[in-house]
Wavefront OBJ file of the C-alpha trace (Angstrom):
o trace
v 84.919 -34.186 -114.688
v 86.161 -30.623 -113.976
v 83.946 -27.920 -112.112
v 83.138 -25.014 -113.863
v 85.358 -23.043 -111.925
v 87.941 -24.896 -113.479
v 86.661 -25.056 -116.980
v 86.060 -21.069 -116.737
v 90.047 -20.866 -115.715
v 91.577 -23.327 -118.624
v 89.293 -21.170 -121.501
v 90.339 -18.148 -119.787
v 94.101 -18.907 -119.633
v 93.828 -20.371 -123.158
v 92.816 -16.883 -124.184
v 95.324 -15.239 -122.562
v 98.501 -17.525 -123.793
v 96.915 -16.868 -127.276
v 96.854 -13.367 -127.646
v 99.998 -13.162 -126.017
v 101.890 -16.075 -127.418
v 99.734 -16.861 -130.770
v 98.404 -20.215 -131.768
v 101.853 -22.011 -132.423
v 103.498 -19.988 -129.445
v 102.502 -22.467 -126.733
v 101.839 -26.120 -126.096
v 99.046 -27.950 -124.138
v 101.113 -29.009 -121.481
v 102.219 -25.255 -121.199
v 98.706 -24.541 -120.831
v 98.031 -27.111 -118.448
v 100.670 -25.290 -115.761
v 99.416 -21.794 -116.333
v 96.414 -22.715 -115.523
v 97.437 -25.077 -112.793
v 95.680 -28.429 -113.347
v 96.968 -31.606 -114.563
v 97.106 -32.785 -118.027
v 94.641 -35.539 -117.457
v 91.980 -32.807 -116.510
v 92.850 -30.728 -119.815
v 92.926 -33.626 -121.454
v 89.492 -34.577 -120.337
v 87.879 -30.884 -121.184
v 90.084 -30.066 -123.761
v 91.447 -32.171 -125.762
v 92.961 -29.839 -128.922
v 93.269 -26.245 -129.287
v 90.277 -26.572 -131.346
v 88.003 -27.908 -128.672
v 88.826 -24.652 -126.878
v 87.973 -21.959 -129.831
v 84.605 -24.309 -129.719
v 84.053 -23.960 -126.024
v 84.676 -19.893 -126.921
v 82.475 -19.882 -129.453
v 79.733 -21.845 -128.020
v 80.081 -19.298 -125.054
v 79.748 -16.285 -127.279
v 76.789 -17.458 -128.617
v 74.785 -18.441 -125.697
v 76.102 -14.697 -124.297
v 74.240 -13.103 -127.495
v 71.262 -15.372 -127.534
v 70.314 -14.566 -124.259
v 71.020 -10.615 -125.212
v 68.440 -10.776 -128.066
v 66.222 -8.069 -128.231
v 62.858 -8.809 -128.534
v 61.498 -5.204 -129.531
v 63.462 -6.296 -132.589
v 61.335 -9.198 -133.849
v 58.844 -6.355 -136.035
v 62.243 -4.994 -137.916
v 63.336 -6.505 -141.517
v 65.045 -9.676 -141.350
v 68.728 -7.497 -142.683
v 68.162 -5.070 -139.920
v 67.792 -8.151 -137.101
v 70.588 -9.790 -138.279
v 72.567 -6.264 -138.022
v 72.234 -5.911 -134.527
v 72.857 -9.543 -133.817
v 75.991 -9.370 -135.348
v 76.605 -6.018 -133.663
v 76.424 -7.604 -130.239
v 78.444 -10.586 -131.417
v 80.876 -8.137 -131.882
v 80.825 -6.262 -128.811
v 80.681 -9.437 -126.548
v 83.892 -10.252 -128.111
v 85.878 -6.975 -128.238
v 87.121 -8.520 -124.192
v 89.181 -10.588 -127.023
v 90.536 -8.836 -129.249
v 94.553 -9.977 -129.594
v 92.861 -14.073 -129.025
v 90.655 -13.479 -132.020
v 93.432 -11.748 -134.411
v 95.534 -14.671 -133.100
v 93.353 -17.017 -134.185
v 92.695 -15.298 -137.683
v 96.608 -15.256 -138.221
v 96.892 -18.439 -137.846
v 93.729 -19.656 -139.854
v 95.447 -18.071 -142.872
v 98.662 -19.831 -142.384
v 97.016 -23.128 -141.588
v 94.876 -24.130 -144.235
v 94.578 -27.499 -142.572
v 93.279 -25.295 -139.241
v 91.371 -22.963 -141.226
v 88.525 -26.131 -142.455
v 88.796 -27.419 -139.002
v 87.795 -23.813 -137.747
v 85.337 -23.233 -140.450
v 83.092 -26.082 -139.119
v 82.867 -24.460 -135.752
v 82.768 -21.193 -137.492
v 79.860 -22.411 -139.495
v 77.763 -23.734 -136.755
v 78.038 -20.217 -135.092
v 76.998 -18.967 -138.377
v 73.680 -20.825 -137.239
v 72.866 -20.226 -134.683
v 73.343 -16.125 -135.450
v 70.618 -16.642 -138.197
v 68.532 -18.696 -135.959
v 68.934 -15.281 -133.217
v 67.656 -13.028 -136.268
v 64.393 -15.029 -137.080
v 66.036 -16.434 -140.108
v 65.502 -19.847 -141.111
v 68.846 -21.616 -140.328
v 67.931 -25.659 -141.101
v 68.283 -26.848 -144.887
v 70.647 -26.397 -147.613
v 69.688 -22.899 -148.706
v 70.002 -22.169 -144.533
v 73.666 -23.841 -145.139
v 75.170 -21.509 -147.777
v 73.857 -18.809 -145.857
v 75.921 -19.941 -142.843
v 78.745 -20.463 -145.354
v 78.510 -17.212 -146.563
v 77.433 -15.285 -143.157
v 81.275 -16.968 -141.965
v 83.356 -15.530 -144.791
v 81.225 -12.036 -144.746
v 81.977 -11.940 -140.783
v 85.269 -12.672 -140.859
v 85.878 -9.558 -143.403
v 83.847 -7.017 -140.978
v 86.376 -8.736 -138.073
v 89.130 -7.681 -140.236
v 87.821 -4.811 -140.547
v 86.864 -4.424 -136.603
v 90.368 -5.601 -135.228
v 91.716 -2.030 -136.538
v 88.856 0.388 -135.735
v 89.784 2.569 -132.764
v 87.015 4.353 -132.876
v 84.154 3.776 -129.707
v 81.344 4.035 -132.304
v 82.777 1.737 -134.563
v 81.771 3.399 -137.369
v 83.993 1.649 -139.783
v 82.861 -1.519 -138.381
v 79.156 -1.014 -138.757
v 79.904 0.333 -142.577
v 81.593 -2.744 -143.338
v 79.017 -4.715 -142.114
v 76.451 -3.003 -143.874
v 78.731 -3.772 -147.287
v 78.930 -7.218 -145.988
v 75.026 -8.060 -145.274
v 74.018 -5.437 -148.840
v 76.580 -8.524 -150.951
v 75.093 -11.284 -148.950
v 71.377 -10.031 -150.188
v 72.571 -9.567 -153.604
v 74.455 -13.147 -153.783
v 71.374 -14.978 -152.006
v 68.726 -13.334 -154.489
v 70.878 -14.834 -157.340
v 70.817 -18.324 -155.610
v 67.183 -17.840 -155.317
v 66.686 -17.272 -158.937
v 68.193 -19.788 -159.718
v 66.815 -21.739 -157.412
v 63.565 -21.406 -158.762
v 64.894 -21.937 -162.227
v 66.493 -25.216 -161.204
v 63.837 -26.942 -158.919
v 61.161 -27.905 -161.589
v 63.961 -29.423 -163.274
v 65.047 -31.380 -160.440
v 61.502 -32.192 -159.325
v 60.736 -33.407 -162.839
v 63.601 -35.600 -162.662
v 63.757 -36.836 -159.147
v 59.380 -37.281 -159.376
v 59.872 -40.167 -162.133
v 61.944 -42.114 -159.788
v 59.892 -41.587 -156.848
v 57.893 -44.686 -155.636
v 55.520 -41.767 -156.118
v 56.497 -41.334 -160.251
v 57.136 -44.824 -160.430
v 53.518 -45.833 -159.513
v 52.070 -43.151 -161.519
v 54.387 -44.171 -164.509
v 53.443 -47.899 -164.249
v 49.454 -46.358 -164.283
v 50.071 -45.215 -167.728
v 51.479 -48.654 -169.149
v 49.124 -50.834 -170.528
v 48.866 -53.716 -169.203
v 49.744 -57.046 -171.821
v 47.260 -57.377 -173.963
v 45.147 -54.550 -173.081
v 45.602 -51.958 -176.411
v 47.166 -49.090 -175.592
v 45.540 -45.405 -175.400
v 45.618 -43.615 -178.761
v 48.631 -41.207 -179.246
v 47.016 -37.458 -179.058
l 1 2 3 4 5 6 7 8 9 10 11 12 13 14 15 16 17 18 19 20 21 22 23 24 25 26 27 28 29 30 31 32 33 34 35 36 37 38 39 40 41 42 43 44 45 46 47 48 49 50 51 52 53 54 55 56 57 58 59 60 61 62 63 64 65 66 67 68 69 70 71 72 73 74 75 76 77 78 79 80 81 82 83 84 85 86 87 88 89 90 91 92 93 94 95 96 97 98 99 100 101 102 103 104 105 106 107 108 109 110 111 112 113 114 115 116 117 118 119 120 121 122 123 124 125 126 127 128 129 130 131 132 133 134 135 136 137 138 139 140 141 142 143 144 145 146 147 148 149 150 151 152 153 154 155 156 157 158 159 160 161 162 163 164 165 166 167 168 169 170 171 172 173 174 175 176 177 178 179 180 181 182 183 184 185 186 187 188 189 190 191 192 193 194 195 196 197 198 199 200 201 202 203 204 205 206 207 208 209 210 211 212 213 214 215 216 217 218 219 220 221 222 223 224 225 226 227 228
């Protein structure tokens, strides 16, 4: 097991050779000597690429959880999520070429671009969970979905802003979270179209439905009720 000394040294070199060298410019074993430790220890913490972009990732996150602001918990649930994203961004912006590196590559890769997406996703998550927003359940999963592909636009968009305010940045992400709002009331619509429907359907085979179903069957020989 690696100290965290050395841990903190791989990620960091990993980070480094990638914005430099992009995600197909370098091998592990190339990492292994620029970082000076032996394959079996990069092996052991890292096995993949991948498992590095998650050990970023997870970092990130724990960095903006523990910058949530609390004097935001009273604020809408659209303005939360704003400035969690917004601090997402600026813990990252240490990162820049890694991050375009990565996003190059994600769009060449289709293969890489799933395997990122899962890690992407449980980011996703955790964000929501930061802004007070329900982040368990299948409705809290297409929200993740759709917080990752809204994101990675405003990073688009980010990568190129020069500008200290980030004003172009904070526009698109107001775009961004003003679609997700308008594509997650239509889901709910239709979610509450949907679920009596599904309720309905599902209840009659519940041992719940089944019971009440086998309640309403006469038993044999006894007559049965009158038809209203």
């Amino acid at each position: 097991m690696a100290t965290q000394k050395t841990r903190r040294k791989i990620l960091d070199t990993f980070l480094e050779l990638l914005g430099e060298h992009g995600w197909s410019g370098f091998e592990m074993a190339e990492l292994a000597g620029a970082a000076d430790v032996k394959l079996s220890v990069l092996r052991a913490e890292f096995p993949d690429k991948t498992a590095c972009v998650r050990a970023f990732l997870s970092e990130v996150d724990q960095k903006v959880l523990d910058r949530v602001d609390p004097d935001m918990a009273d604020e809408p649930a659209r303005d939360r999520l704003f400035d969690v994203l917004m601090t997402r961004l600026d813990i990252m912006s240490a990162y820049k070429p890694a991050i375009r590196a990565i996003g190059v590559a994600a769009r060449r890769d289709p293969a890489l671009a799933l395997r990122l997406n899962r890690e992407l996703s449980t980011s996703a998550r955790w964000m929501l969970t930061a802004a007070g927003i329900p982040a368990s359940g299948l409705r809290a999963g297409m929200m993740a979905q759709g917080l990752v592909v809204a994101f990675s636009r405003v990073i688009d968009v980010w990568l190129e802003d020069e500008d200290p305010g980030l004003a172009r940045t904070m526009a698109a992400l107001d775009r961004q979270l003003d679609e997700g709002e308008s594509w997650m009331g239509r889901i709910d619509k239709v979610e509450r179209m949907v679920s009596p429907l599904f309720r309905r359907a599902f209840g009659a085979r519940s041992p719940k439905g089944a019971r009440a179903q086998e309640s309403d069957t006469p038993e044999a020989g006894e007559p049965a009720a009158p038809a209203a």
